[in-house]
C-alpha positions in Angstrom: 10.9 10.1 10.4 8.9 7.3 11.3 8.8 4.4 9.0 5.1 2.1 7.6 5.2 -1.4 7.7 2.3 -2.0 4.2 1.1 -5.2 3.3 -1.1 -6.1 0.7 -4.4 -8.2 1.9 -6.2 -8.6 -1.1 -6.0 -9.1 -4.8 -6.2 -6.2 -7.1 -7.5 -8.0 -9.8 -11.2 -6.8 -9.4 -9.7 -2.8 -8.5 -9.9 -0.1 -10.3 -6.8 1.1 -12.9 -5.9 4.1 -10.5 -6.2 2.1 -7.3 -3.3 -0.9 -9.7 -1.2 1.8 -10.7 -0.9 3.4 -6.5 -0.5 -0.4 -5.1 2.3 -0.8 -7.7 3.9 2.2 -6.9 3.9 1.7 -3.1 6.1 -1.9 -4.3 3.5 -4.2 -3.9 3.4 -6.7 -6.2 1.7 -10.1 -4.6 -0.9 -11.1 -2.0 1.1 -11.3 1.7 3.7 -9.1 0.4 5.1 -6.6 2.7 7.2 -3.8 2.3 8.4 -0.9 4.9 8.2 3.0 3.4 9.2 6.4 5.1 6.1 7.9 6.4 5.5 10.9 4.6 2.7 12.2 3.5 2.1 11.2 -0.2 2.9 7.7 0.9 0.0 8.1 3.8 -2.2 9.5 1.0 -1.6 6.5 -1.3 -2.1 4.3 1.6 -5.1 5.7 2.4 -6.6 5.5 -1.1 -6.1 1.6 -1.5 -6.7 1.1 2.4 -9.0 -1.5 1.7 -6.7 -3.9 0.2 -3.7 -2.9 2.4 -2.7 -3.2 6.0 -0.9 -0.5 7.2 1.3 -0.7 10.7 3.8 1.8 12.5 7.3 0.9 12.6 
């Protein structure tokens, strides 16, 4: 499987509860911080539902 390189671009401190609780459980915990997660689909939903406050790459 292929792998996601996610890094977190902006604060959460003005988000939502929901979109808090998915950025922590991808592992993000600070500005700039990345982290590398197996591409499957209910990490490319979560992704996609904070996508403005990550960055999400192909590994």
């Amino acid at each position: 499987m292929s792998k996601l390189i996610i890094t977190l671009v902006k604060s959460i401190n003005n988000a939502n509860k929901k979109q808090v609780a998915t950025v922590r459980a991808l592992g993000l915990h600070k500005v700039g911080q990345t982290i590398e997660q197996e591409a499957t689909p209910s990490i490319r939903g979560m992704v996609r539902h904070v996508a403005h406050l990550v960055r999400c790459e192909e590994a």
